[in-house]
N, CA, C and O atoms as CSV, one atom per row, in Angstrom:
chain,resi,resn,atom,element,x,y,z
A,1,UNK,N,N,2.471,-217.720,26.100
A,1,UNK,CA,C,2.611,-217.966,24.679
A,1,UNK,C,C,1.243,-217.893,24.028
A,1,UNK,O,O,0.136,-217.698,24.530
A,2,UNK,N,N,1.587,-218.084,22.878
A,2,UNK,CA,C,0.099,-217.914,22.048
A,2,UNK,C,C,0.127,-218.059,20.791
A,2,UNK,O,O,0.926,-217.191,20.441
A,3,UNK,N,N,-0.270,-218.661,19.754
A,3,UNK,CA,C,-0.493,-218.791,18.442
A,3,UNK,C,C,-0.131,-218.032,17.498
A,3,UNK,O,O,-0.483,-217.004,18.076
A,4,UNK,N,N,0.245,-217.686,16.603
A,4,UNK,CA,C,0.156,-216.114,15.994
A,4,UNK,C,C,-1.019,-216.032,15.335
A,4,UNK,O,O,-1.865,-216.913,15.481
A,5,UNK,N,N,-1.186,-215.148,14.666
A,5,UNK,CA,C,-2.480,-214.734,13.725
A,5,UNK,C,C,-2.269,-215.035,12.498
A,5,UNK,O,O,-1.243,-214.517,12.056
A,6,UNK,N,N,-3.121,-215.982,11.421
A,6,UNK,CA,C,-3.519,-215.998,10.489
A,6,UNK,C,C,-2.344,-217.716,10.190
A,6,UNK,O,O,-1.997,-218.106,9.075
A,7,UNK,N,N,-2.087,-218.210,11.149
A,7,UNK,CA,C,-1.978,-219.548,10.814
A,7,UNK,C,C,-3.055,-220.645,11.482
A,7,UNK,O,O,-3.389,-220.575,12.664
A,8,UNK,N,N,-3.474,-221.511,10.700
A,8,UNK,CA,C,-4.650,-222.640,10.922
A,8,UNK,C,C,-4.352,-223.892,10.579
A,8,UNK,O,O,-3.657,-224.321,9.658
A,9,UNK,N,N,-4.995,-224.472,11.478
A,9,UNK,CA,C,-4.455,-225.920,11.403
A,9,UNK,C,C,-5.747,-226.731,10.098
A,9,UNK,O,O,-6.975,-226.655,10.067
A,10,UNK,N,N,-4.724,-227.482,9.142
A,10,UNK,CA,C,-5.942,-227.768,8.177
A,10,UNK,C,C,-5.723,-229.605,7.768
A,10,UNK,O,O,-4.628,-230.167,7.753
A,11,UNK,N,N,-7.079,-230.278,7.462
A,11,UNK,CA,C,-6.575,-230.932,7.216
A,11,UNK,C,C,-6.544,-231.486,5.673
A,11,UNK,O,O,-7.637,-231.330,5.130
A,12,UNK,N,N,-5.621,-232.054,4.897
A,12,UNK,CA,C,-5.326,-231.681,3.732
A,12,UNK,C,C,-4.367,-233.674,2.985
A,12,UNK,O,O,-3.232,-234.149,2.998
A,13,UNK,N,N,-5.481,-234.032,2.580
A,13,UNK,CA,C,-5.370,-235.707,1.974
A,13,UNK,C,C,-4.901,-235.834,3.493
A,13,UNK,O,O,-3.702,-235.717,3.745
A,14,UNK,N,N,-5.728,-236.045,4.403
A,14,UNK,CA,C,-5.586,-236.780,5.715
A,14,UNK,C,C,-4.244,-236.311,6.515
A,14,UNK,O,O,-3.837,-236.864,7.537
A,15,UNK,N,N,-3.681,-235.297,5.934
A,15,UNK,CA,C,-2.692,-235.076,6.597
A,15,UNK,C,C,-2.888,-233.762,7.560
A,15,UNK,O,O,-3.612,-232.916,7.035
A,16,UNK,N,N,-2.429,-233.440,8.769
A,16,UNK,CA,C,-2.531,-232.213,9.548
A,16,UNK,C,C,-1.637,-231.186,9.348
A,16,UNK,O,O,-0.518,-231.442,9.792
A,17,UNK,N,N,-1.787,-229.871,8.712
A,17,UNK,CA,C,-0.935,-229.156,8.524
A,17,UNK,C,C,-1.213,-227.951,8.868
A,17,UNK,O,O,-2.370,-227.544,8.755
A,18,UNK,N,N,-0.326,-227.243,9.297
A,18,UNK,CA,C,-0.679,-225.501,9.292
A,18,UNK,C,C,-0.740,-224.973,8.027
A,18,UNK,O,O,-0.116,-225.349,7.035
A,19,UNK,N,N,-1.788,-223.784,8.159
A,19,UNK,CA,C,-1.629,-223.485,6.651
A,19,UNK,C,C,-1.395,-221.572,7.182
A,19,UNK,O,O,-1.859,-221.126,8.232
A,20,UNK,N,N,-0.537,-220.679,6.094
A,20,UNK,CA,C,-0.763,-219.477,6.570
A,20,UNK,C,C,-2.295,-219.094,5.929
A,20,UNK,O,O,-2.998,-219.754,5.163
A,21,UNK,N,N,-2.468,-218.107,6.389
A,21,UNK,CA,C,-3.119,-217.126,6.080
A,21,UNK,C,C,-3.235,-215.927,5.746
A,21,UNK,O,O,-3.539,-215.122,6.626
A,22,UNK,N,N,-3.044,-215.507,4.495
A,22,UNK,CA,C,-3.030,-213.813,3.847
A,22,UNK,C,C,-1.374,-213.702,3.437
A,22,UNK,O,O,-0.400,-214.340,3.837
A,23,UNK,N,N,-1.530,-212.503,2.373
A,23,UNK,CA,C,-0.118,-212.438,2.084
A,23,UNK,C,C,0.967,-212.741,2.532
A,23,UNK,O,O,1.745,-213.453,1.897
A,24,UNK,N,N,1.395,-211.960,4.452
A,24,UNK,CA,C,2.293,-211.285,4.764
A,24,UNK,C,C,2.882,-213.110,5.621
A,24,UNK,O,O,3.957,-213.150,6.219
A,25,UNK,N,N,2.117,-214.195,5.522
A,25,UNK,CA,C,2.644,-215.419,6.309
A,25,UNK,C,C,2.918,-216.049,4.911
A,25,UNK,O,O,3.818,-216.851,5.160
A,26,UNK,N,N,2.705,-216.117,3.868
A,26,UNK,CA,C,3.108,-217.034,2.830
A,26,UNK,C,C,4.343,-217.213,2.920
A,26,UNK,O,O,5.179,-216.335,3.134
A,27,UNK,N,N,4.565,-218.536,2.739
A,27,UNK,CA,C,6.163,-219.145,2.688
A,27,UNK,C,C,6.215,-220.469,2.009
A,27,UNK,O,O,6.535,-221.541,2.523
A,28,UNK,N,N,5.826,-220.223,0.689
A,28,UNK,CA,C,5.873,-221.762,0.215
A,28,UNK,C,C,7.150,-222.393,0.298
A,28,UNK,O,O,7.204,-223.318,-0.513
A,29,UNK,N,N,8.548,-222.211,1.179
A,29,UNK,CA,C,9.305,-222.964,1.024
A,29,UNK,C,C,9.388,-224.216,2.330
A,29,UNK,O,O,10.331,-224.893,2.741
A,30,UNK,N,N,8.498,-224.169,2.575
A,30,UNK,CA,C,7.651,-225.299,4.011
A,30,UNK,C,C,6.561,-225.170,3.902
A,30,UNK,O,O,5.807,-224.370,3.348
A,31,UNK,N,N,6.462,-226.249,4.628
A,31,UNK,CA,C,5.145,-226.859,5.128
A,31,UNK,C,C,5.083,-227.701,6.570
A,31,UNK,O,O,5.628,-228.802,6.640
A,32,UNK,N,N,4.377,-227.113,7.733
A,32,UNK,CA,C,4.245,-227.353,8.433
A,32,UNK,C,C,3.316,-228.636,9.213
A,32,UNK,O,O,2.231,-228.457,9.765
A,33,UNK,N,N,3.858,-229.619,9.128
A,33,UNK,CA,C,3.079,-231.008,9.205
A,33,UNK,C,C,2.949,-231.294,10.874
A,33,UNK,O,O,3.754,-231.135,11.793
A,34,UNK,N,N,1.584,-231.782,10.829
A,34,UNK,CA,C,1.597,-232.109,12.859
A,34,UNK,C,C,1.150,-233.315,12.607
A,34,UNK,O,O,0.595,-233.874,11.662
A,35,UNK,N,N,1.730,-233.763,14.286
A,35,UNK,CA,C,1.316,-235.418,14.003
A,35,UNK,C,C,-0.224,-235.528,14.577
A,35,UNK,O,O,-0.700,-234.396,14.662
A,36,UNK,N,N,-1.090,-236.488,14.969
A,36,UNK,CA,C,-2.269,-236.003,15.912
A,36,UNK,C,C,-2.296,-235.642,17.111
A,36,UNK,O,O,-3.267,-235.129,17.668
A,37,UNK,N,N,-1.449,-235.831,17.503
A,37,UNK,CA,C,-1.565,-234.805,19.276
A,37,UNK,C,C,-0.539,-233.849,19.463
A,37,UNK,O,O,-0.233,-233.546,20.616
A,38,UNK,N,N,0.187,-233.196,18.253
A,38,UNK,CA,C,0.433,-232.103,18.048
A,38,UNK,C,C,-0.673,-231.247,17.389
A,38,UNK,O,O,-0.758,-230.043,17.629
A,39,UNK,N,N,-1.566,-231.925,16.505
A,39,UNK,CA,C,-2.845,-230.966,16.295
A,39,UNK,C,C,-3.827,-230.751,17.272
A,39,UNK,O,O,-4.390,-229.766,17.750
A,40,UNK,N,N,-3.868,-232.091,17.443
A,40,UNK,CA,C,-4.812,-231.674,19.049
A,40,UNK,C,C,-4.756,-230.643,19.466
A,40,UNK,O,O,-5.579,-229.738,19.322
A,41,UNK,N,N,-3.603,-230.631,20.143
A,41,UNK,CA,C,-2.764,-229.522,20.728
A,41,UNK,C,C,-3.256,-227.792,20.692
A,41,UNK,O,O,-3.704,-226.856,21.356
A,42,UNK,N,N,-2.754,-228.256,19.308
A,42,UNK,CA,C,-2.655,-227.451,18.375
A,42,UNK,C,C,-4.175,-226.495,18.679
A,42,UNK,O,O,-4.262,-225.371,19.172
A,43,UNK,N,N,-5.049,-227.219,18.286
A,43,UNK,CA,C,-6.853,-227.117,18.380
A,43,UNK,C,C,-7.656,-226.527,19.738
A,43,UNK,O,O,-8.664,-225.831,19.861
A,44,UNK,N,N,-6.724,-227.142,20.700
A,44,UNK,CA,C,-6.881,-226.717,21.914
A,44,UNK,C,C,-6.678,-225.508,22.093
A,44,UNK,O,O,-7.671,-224.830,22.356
A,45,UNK,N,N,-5.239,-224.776,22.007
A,45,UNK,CA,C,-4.591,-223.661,22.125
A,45,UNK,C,C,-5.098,-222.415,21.115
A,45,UNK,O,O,-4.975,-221.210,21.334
A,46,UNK,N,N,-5.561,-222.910,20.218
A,46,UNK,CA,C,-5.409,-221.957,18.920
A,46,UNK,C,C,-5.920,-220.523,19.569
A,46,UNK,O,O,-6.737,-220.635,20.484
A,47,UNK,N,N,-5.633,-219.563,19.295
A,47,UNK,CA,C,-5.807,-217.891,19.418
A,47,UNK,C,C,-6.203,-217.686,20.745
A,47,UNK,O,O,-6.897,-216.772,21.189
A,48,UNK,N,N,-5.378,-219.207,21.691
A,48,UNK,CA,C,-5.433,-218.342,23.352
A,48,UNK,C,C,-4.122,-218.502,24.120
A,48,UNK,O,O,-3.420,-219.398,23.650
A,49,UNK,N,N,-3.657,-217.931,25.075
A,49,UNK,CA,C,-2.535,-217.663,25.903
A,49,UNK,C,C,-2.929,-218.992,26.272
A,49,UNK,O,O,-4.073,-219.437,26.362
A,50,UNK,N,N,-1.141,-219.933,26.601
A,50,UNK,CA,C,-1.185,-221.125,27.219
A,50,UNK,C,C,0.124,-221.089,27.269
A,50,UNK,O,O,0.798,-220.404,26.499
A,51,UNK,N,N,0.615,-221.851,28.212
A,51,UNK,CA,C,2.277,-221.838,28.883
A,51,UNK,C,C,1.809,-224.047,28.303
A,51,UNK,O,O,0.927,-224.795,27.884
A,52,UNK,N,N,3.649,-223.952,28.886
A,52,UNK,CA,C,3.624,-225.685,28.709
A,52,UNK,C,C,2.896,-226.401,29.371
A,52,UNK,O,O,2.691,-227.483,28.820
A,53,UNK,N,N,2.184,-226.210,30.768
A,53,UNK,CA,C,2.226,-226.369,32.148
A,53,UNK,C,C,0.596,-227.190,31.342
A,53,UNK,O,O,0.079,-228.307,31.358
A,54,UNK,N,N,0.312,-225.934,30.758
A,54,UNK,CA,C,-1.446,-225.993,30.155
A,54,UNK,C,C,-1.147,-227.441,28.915
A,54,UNK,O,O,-1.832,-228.463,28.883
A,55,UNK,N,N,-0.088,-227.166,28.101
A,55,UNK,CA,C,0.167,-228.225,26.768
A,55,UNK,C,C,-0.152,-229.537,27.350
A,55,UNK,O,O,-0.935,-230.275,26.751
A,56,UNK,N,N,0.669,-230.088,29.060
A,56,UNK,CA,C,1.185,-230.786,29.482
A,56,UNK,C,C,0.094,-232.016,30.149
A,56,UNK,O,O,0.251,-233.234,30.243
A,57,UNK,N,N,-0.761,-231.359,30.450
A,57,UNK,CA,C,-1.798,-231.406,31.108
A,57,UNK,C,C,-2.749,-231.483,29.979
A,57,UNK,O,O,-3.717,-232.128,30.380
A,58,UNK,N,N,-2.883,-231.193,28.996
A,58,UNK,CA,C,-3.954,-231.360,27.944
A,58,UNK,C,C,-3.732,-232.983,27.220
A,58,UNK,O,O,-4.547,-233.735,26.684
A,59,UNK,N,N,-2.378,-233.107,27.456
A,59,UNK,CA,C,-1.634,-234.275,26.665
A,59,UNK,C,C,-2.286,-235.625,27.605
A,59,UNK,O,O,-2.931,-236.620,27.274
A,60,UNK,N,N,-1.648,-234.992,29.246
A,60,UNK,CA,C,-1.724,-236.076,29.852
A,60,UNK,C,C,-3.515,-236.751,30.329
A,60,UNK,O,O,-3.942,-237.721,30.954
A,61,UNK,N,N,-4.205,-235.383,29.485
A,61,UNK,CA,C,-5.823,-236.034,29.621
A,61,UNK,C,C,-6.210,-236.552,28.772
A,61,UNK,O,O,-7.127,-237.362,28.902
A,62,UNK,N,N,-5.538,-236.218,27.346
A,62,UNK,CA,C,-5.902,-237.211,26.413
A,62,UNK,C,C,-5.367,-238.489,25.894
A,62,UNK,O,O,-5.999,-239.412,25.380
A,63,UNK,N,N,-4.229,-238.400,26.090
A,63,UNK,CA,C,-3.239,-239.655,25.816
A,63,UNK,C,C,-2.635,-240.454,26.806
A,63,UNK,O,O,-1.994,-239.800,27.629
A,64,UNK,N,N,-2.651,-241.816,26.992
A,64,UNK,CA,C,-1.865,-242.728,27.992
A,64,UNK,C,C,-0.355,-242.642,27.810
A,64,UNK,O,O,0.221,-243.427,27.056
A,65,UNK,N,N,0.360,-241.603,28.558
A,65,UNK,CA,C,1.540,-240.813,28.928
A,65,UNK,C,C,2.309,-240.641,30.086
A,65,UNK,O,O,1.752,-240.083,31.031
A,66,UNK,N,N,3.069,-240.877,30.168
A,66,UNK,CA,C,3.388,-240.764,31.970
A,66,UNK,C,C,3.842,-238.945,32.132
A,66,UNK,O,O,4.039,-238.300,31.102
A,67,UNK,N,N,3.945,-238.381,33.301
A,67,UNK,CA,C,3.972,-237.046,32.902
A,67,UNK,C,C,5.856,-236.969,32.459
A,67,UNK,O,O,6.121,-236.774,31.273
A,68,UNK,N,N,6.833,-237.104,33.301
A,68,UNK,CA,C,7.699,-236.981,32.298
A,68,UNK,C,C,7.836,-237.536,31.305
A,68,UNK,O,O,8.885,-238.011,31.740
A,69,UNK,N,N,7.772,-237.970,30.291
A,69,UNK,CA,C,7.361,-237.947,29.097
A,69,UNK,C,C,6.937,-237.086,28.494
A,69,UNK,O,O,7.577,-236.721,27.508
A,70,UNK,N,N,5.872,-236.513,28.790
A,70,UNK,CA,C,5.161,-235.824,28.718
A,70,UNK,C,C,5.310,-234.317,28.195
A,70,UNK,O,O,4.911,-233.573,27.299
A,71,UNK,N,N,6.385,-234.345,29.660
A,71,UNK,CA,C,6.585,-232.768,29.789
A,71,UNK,C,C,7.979,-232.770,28.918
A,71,UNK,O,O,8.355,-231.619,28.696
A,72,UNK,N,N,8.786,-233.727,28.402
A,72,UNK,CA,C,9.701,-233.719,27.727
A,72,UNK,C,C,9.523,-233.521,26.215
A,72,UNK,O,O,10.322,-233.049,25.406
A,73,UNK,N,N,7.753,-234.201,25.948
A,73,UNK,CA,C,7.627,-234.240,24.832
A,73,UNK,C,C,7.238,-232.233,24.359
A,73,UNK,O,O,7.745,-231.581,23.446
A,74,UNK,N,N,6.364,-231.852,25.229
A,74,UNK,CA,C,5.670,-230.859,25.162
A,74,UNK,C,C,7.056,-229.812,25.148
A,74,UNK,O,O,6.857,-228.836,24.425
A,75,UNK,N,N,8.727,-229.831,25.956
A,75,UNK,CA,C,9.328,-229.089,25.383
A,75,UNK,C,C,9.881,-229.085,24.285
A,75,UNK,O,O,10.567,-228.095,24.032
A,76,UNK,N,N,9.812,-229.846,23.568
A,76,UNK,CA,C,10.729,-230.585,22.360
A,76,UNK,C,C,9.281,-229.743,20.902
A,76,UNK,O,O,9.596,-229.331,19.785
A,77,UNK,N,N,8.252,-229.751,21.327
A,77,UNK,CA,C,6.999,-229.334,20.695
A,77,UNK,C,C,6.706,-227.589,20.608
A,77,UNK,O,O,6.366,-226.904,19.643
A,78,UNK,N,N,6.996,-227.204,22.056
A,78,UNK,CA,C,7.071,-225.938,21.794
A,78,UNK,C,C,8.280,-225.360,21.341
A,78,UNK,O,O,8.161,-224.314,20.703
A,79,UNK,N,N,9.592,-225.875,21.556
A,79,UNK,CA,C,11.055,-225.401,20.688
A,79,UNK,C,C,10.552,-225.289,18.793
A,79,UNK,O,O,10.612,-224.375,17.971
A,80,UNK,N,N,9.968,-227.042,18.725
A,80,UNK,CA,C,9.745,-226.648,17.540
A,80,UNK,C,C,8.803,-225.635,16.641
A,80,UNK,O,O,9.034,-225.318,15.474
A,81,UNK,N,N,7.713,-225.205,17.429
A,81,UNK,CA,C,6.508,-224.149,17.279
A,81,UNK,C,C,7.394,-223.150,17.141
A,81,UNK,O,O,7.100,-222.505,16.135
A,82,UNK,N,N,8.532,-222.636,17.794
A,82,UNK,CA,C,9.346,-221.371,18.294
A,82,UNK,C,C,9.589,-221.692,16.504
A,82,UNK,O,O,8.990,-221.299,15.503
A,83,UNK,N,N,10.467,-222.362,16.666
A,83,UNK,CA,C,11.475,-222.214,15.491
A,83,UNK,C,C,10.452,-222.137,13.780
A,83,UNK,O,O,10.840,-221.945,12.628
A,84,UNK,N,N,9.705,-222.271,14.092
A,84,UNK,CA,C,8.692,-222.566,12.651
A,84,UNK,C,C,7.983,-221.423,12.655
A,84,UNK,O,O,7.056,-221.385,11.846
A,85,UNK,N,N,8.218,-220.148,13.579
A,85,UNK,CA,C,7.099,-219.059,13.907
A,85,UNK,C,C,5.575,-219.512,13.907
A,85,UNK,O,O,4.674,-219.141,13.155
A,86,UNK,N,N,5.551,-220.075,14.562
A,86,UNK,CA,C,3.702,-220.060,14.790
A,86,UNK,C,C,3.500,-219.890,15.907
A,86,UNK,O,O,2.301,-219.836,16.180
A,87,UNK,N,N,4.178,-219.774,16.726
A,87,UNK,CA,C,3.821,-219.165,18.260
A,87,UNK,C,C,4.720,-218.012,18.403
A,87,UNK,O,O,5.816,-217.778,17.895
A,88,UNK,N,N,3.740,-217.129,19.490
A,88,UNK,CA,C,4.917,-215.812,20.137
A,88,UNK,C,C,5.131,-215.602,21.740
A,88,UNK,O,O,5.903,-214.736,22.152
């Protein structure tokens, strides 16, 4: 998997959001809000190849998590990335 191009994670009155970038991603009918260790995440990965395996493991070094948890949270995270197009 991997990020797409020309979305960035911004932060905006303290809040974490994706923002597009350039014409062809504009969609003002959303807005893409992350919580902080979905931006993390987010920050980590940005414009490189990473499977869950990598998400899972980034989570469980930064946050006190048990790994299932973990790995439950990280599929529930990338479904939602799928569905919002910001990953391919």
């Amino acid at each position: 998997m991997k990020t797409k191009n020309g979305f960035r994670l911004r932060t905006v009155c303290g809040e974490n959001i994706i923002v597009a970038e350039g014409i062809k991603n504009i969609d003002f009918s959303r807005i893409i809000s992350m919580n902080e260790p979905s931006a993390f995440l987010w920050q980590k990965v940005q414009d490189k190849e990473f499977d869950e395996d990598l998400l899972t493991n980034l989570l469980l070094e930064e946050y006190e998590v048990d790994e299932a948890t973990a790995r439950r949270d990280i599929e529930a995270l990338v479904q939602k990335w799928f569905e919002a197009g910001i990953i391919e």
